[in-house]
C-alpha positions as CSV (number, residue, x, y, z in Angstrom):
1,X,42.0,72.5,118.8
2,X,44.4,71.8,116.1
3,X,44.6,75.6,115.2
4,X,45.8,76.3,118.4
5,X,48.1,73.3,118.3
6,X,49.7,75.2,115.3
7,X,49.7,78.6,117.3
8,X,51.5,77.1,120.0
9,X,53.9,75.7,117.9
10,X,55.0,79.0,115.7
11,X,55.4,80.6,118.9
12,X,58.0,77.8,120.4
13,X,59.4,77.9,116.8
14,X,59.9,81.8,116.8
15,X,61.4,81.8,120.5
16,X,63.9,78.9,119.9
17,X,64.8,81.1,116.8
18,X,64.7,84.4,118.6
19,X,67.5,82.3,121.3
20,X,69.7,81.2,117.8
21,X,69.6,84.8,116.9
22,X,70.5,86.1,120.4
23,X,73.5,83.5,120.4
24,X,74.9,84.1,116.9
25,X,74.5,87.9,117.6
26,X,76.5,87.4,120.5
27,X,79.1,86.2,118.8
28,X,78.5,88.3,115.8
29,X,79.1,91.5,117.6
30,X,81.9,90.5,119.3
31,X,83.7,89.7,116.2
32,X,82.4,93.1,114.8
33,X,84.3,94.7,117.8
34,X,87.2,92.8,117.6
35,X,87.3,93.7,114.0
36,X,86.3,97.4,114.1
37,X,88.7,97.8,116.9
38,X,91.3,96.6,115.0
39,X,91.1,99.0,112.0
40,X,88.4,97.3,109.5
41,X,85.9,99.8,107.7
42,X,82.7,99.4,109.4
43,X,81.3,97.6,106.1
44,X,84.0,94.8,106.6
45,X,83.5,94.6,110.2
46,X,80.5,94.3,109.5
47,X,80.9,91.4,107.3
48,X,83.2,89.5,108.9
49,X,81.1,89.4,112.2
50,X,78.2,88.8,110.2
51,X,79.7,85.4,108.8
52,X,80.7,84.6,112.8
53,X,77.4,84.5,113.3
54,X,76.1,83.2,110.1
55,X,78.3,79.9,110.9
56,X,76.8,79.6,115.0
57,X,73.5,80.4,113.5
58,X,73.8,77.2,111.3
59,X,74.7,74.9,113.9
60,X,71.8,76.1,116.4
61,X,68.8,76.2,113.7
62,X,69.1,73.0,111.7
63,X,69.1,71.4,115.2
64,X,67.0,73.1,117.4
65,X,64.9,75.6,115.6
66,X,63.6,73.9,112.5
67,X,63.8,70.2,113.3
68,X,63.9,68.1,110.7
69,X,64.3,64.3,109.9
70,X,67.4,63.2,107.6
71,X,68.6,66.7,108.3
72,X,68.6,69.9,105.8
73,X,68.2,69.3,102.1
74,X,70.8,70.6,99.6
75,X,68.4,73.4,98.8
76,X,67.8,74.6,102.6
77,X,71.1,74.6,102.6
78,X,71.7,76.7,99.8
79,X,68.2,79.0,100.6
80,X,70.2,79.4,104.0
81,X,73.0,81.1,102.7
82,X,71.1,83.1,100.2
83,X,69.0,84.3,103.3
84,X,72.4,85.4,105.4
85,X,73.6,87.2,102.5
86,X,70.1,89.3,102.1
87,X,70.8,89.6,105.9
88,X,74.6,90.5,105.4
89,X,74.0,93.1,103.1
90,X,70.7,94.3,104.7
91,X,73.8,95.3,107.9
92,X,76.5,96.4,105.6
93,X,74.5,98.7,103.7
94,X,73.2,100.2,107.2
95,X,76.4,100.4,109.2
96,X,77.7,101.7,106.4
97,X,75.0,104.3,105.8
98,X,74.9,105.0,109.4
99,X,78.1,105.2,110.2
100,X,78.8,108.0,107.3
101,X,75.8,110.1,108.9
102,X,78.3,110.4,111.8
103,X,76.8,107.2,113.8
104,X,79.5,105.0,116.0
105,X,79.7,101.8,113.9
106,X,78.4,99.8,117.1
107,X,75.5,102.1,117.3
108,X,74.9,101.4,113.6
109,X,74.9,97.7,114.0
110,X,72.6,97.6,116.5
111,X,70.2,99.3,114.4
112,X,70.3,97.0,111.8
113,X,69.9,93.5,113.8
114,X,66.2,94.3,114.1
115,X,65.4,95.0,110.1
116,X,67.8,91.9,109.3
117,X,66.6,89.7,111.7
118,X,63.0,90.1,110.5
119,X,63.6,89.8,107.0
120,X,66.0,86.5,107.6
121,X,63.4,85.4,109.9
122,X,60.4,85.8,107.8
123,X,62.6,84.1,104.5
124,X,63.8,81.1,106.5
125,X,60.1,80.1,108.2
126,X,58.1,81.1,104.8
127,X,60.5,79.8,102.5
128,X,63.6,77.5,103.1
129,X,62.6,75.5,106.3
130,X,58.5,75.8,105.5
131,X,58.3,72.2,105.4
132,X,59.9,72.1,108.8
């Protein structure tokens, strides 16, 4: 019973992260437009809406997604950001890549979101929120 208990909740975890994600990418891409639209490379377009996001994605996982009493440690905090920047440069190197193989830069963003959100994902429950 308990197994499933734990089941259940690594499910509701993943989904209330999957929303987080969905709203910081929201934001994320929109401040990639803006940006790309008004002249950035597609790596600093990338970046900037990347750190959008980053910020939203703070506010809606320390509480909502990994709950926590007292609030995030110093060292969540810090294995947060480390995470986003694997994540950040995970989608620059892409759109980058991408988009000098011919790709429109909002093409090659969305083709990143899935290999960065898995890796961020899988560092953030495994590592900086597994007490959570």
């Amino acid at each position: 019973m308990t197994e499933r208990i734990v089941a259940l909740f690594a499910r509701l975890m993943f989904a209330r992260y999957l929303l987080a994600s969905i709203a910081a990418l929201s934001c994320d891409f929109i401040a990639f437009l803006a940006l790309d639209h008004g002249g950035a490379t597609p790596a600093v377009a990338a970046v900037g809406g990347y750190a959008v996001g980053l910020a939203i994605h703070w506010i809606i996982s320390v509480r909502f997604v990994f709950s926590m009493a007292g609030g995030p440690s110093p060292v969540q905090r810090v294995g947060f950001v480390v995470s986003a920047l694997l994540g950040m440069g995970v989608t620059m190197v892409m759109v980058s890549a991408l988009s000098a193989l011919g790709l429109a830069p909002a093409i090659a963003k969305l083709l990143s979101v899935p290999v960065s959100f898995l890796s961020v994902y899988a560092i953030r429950k495994y590592g900086v929120f597994a007490s959570a």
